[in-house]
C-alpha positions as CSV (number, residue, x, y, z in Angstrom):
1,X,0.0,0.0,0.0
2,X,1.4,3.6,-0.7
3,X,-0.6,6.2,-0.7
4,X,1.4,9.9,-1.5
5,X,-1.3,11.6,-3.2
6,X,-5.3,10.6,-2.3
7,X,-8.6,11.8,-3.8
8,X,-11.4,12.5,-1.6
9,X,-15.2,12.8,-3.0
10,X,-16.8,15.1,0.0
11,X,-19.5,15.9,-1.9
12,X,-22.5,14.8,-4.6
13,X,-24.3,18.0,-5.0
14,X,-23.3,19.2,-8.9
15,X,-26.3,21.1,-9.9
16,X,-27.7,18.5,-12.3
17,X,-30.3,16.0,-12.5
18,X,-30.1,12.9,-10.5
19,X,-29.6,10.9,-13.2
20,X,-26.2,12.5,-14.0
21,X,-25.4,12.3,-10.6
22,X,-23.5,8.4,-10.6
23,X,-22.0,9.5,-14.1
24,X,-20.1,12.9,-12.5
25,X,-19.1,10.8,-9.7
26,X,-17.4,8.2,-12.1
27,X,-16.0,11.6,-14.5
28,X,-13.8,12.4,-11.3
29,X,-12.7,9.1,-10.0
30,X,-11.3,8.9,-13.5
31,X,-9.6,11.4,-13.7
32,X,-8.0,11.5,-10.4
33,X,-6.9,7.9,-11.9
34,X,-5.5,8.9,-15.3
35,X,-3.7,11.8,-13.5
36,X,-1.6,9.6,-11.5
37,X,-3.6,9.5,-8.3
38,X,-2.9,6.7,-5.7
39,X,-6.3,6.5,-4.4
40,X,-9.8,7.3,-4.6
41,X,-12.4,7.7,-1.7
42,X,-15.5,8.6,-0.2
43,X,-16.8,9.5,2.8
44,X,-18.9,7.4,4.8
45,X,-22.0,9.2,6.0
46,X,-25.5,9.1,5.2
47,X,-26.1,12.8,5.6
48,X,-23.6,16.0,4.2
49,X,-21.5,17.3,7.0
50,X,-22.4,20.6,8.4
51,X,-19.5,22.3,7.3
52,X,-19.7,21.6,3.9
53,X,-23.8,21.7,3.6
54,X,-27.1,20.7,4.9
55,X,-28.4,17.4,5.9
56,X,-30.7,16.7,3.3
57,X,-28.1,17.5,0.0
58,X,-27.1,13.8,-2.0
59,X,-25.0,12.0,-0.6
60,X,-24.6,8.6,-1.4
61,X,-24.0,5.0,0.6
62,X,-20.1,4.4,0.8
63,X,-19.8,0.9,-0.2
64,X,-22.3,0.7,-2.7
65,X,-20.9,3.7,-4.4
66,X,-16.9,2.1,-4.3
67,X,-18.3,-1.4,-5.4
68,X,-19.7,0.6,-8.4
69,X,-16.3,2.5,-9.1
70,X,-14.1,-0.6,-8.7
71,X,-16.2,-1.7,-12.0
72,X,-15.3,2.5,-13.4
73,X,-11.7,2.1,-12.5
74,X,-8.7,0.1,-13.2
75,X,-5.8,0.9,-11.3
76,X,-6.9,3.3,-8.8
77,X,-6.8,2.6,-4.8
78,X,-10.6,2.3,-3.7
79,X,-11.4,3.2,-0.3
80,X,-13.4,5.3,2.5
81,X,-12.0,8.5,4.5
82,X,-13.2,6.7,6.9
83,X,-15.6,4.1,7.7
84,X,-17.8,5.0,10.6
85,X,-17.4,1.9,13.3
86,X,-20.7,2.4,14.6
87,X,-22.5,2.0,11.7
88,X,-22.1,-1.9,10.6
89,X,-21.4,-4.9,12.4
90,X,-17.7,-5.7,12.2
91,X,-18.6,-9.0,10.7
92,X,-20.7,-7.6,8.2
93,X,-17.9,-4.8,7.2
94,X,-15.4,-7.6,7.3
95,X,-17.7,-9.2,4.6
96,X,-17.8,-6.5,2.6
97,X,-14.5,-4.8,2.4
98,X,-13.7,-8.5,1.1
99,X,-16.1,-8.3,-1.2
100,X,-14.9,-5.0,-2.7
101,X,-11.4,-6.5,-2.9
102,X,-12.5,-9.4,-5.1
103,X,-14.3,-7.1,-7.0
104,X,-11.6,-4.1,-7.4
105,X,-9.0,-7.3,-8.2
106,X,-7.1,-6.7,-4.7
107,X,-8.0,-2.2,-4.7
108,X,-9.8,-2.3,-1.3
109,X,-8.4,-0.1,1.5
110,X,-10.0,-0.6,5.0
111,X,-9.8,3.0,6.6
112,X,-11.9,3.1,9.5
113,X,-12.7,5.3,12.5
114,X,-15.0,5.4,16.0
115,X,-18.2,7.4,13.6
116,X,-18.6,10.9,15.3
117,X,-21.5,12.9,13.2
118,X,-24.7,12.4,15.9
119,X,-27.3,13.6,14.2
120,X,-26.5,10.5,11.4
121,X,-27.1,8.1,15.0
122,X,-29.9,10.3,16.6
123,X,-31.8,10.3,13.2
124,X,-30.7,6.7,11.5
125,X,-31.6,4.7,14.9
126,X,-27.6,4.4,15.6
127,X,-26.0,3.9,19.1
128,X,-23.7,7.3,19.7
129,X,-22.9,7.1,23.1
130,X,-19.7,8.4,24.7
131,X,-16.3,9.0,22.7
132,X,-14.9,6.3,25.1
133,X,-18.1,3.9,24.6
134,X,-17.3,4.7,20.6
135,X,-13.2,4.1,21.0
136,X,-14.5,1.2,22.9
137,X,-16.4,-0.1,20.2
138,X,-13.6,0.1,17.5
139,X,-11.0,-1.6,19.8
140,X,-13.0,-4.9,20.0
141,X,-14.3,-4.2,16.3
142,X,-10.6,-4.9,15.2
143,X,-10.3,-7.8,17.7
144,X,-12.8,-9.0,15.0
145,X,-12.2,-7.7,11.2
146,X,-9.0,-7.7,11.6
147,X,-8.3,-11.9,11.6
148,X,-11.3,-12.2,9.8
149,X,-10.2,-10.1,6.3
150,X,-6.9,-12.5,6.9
151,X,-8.9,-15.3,6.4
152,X,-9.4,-16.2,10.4
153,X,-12.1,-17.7,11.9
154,X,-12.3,-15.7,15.3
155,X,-14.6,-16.1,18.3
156,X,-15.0,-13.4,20.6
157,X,-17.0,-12.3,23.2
158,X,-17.6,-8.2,24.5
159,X,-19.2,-5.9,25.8
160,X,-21.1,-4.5,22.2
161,X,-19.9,-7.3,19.7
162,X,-19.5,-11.4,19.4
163,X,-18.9,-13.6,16.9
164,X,-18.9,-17.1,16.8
165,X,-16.1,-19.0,14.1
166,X,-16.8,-15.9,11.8
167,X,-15.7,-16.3,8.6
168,X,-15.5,-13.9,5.1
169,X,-15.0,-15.7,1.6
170,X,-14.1,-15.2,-0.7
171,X,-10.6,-13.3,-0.5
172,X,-8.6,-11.6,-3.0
173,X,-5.5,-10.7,-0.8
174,X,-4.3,-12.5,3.1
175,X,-3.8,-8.5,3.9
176,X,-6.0,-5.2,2.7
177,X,-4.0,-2.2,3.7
178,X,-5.9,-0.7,6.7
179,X,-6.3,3.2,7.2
180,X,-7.6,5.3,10.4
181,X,-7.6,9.0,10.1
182,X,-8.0,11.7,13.0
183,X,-4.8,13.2,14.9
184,X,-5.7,12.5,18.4
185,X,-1.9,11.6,20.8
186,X,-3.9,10.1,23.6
187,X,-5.5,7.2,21.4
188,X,-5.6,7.5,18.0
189,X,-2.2,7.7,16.6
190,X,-1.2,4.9,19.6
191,X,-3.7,2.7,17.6
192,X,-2.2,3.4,14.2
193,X,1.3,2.5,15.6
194,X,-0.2,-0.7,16.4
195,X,-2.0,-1.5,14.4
196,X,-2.4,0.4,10.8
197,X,-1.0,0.4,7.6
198,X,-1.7,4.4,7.6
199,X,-2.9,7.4,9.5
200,X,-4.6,10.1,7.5
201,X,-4.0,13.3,9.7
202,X,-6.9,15.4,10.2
203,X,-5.0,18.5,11.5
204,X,-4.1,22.4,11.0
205,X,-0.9,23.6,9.0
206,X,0.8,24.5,12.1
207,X,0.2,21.3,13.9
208,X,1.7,19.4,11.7
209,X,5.2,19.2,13.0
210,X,4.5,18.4,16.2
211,X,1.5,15.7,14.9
212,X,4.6,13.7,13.3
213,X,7.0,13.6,16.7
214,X,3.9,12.1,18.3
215,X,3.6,9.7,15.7
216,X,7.3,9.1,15.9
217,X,7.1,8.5,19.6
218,X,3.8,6.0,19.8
219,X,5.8,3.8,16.9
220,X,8.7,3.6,18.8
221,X,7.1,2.5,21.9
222,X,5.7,-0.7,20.2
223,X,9.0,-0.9,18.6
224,X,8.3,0.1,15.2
225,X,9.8,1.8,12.9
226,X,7.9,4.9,11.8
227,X,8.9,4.5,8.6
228,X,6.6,2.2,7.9
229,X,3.3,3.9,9.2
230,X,2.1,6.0,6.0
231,X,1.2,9.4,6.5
232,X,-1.2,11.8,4.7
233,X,-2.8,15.1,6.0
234,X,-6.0,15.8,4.5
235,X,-6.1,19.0,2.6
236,X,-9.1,21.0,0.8
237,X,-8.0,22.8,-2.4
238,X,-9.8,25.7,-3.5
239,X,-7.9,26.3,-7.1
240,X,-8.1,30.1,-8.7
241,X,-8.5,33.5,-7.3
242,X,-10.1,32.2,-4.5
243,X,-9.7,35.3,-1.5
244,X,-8.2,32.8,1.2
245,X,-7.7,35.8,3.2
246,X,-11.8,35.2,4.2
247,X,-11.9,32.2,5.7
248,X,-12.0,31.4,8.9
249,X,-8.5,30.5,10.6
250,X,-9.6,26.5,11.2
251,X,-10.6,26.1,7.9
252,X,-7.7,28.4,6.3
253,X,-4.8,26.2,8.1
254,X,-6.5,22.9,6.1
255,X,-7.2,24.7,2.7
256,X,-4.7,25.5,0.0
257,X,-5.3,27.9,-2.8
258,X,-4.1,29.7,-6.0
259,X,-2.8,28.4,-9.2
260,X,-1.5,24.3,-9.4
261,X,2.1,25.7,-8.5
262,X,1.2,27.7,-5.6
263,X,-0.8,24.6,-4.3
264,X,2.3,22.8,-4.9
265,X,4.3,25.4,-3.1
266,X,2.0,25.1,0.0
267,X,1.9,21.7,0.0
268,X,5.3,21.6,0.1
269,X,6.2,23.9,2.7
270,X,3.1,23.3,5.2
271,X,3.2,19.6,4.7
272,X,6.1,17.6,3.6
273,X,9.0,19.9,5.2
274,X,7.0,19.0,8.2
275,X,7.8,15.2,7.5
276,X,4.5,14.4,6.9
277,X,4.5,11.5,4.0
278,X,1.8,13.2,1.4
279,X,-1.7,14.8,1.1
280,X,-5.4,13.6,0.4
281,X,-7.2,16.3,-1.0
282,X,-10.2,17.2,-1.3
283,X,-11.8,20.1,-4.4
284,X,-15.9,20.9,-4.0
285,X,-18.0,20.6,-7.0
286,X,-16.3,19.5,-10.2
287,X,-15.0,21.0,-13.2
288,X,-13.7,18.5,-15.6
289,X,-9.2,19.2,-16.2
290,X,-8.6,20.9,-12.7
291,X,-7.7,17.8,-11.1
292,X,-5.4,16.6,-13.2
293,X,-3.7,20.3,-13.5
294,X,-3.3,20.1,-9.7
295,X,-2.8,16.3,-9.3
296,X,0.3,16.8,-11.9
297,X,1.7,20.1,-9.6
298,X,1.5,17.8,-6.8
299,X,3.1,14.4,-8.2
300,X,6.1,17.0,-8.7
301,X,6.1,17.5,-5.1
302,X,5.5,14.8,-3.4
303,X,7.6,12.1,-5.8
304,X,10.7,14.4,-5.2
């Protein structure tokens, strides 16, 4: 698995029809794949996020979406940024991040996190809880998927799952690279030491420095080297004249802007000089050529 440069999909509201809806989605993920992109993904939420629009705009069902993209796609990485824990049974998500991989010919990427968006539970019928009750959940989740996508049969018994003998067939691959995202020192980047393939930072500019010793520091407590924990930070692009000067300061220190070699620039200074291993990035709305202008700025970057 390597992952220096990611595509995110945030969003499905393009200002057509419904019908021309799938087709858009499938316009970008192949283009993100002809321009030299490592991976493709979505997010995994039932409703649009707050910061990007209101709950009822499209927004499509993960899985079902990436199982119709592996068909789209060739060569592209196929994945979600990230899977929200609470929302299947880790038996059933073991079964179908399997599935995907047969179908994608071994381009499944298991990124997962605890699920944080309430309304999504409050509304939907799922369990929230407390962040612990939620970081609970994911620790004896993995106790599960984990031996389960290598072709295990594991029994276990918790406090909010069991399985008996569980088994997923078929399998493409005995490992499917595993992702978590979020930038948290006190749990989350422990668990990615231990047990992840790669952490996708979800972080300002000016923590980024200081995001990497902690990831530094958690590997080598399990004895690992950190060289081998993939890093990303995930990035919003905004490409043009856009007036970065108005937004907020949050959203400013997690959005780049200007022309594909300022982008570059940025990326460059904010993000890799900081040690961090490459960027997912995100663009809203669509207009067919600008990912490939920025994804070629980029590849010049982060390949050096």
């Amino acid at each position: 698995m390597t992952i220096r440069l990611g595509f995110q999909i945030p969003d499905f509201s393009y200002r057509t029809d419904v019908s021309e809806l799938f087709p858009t989605v499938i316009a970008r993920a192949r283009e993100a794949e002809a321009a030299g992109f490592d991976a493709v993904f979505v997010m995994d939420h039932f409703y649009q996020l707050p910061m990007l629009g209101s709950p009822d705009q499209p927004m499509l069902e993960a899985y079902t979406t990436l199982g119709a993209l592996a068909q789209a796609t060739e060569s592209v990485q196929l994945g979600t940024l990230v899977t929200g824990n609470t929302y299947r049974n880790p038996t059933l998500l073991a079964k179908i991040i399997t599935t995907l991989d047969v179908i994608s010919a071994g381009r499944a990427i298991l990124g997962i996190g605890t699920g944080w968006f309430e309304l999504e539970h409050d509304q939907l019928g799922f369990e929230f809880g407390t962040f612990t009750d939620r970081f609970n959940r994911l620790d004896e989740a993995l106790q599960i998927i984990l031996p389960m996508i290598k072709g295990e049969r594991p029994t276990f018994e918790g406090k909010w799952y069991q399985a008996r003998e569980a088994l997923a067939q078929p399998r493409f691959r005995d490992h499917i690279p595993l992702l978590i995202g979020g930038s948290g020192e006190k749990k989350t980047i422990p668990l990615a030491a231990r047990h992840f393939d790669h952490l996708n930072l979800i972080m300002r500019f000016d923590e980024a420095k200081s995001k990497m010793d902690a990831v530094r520091r958690s590997c080598e407590k399990v004895d690992r080297d950190p060289a081998t924990l993939e890093t990303t930070m995930l990035i919003t692009v905004l490409p043009g004249d856009f007036p970065a000067d108005q937004l907020p300061d949050d959203i400013k220190q997690r959005t780049v802007t200007g022309s594909p070699e300022a982008i570059a620039d940025q990326i460059k200074t904010k993000v890799r000089d900081a040690g961090v291993g490459g960027v997912t990035m995100n663009i809203p709305g669509y207009t067919p050529g600008v990912i490939t202008e920025v994804g070629a700025a980029l590849r010049a970057v982060l390949d050096d």
